[in-house]
N, C-alpha and C positions, 0 to 999 in steps of 0.2 A: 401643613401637617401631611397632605396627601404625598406632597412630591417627597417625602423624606419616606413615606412607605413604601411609592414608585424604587425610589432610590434604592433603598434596602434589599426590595424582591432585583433590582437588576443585581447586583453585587450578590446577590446568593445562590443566584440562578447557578449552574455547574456547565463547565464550558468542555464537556467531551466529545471527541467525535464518533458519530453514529457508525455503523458499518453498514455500506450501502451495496443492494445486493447483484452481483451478476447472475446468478443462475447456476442449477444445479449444485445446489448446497455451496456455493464460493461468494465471498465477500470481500472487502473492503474497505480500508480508511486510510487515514493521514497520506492523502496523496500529493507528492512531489514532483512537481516538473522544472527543471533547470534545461531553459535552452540553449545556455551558453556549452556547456558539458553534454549537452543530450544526453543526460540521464534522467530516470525516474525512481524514485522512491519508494515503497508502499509497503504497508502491512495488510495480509493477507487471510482470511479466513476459510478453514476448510472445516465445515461439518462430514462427519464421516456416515453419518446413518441419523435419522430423527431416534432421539433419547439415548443418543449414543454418545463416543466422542469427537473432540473434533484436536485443530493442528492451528496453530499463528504462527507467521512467518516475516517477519521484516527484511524484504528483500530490496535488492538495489539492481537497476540494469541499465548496461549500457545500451544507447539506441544511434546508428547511425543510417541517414536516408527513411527518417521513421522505423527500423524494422530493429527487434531486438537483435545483439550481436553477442551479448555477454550477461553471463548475471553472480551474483554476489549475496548472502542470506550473514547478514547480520548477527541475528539468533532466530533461531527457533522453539514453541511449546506445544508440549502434548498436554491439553486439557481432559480429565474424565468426564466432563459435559459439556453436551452444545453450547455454541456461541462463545467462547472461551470461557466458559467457567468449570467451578468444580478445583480440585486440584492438581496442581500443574507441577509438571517438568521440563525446568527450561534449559535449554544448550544455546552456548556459542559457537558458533564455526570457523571465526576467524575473518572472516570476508575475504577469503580468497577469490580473484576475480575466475569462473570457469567458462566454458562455453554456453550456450543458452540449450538448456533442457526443456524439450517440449512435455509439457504439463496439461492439466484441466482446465489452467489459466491461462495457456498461453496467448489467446484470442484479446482476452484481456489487455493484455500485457505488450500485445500488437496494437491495440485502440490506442494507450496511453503513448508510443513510441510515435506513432503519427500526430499525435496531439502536442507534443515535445518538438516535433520537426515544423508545425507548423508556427511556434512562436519563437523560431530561431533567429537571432536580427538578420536583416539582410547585410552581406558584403558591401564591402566599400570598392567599387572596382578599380578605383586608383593604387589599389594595394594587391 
């Protein structure tokens, strides 16, 4: 009887991800690293002020040699409260690819591009 209650709390548990913080009001989650592409993924969390609002961003960026070279915004929302809540307005952009825009995150964004470089498979040098 017990493992059918274990069983029941694992399956109701909720499987979201957390936003894990950088600093300075900025955050993060669902993050993507593809080494084959070196790119990165992320969605991004901007609090603008405590009890204020804040901004999410699902952006894409290219990284070559670890360092950003390009970046691309999925969509974006304007939340009227912290952490993304509240009520929202959300845009598309289109994911046009532009040049990389130095940001509040850009540090970030630098950490994830070397971390993306470091699991790139190594070359075949027969080729």
């Amino acid at each position: 009887m017990r493992y059918i209650f274990v069983l029941l709390m694992l399956i109701s548990s909720s499987a979201h991800a957390e936003w894990e913080e950088y600093g300075d009001n900025i955050y993060s989650k669902d993050i993507e690293l593809n080494p084959l592409t070196q790119r990165v993924s992320v969605q991004l969390l901007i609090d603008l002020a405590p009890g204020s609002n804040s901004h999410v961003y699902h952006m894409q960026y290219q990284c070559e040699n670890g360092v950003p070279t390009k970046q691309r915004t999925f969509w974006s929302a304007f939340y009227k409260g912290n952490m993304g809540s509240g009520e929202a307005d959300y845009k598309s952009t289109g994911a046009d690819w532009i040049p990389i825009v130095d940001s509040r995150f850009t540090y970030m964004v630098v950490n994830l591009c070397n971390d993306v470089h470091k699991l790139r498979p190594e070359r075949n040098p027969l080729y």
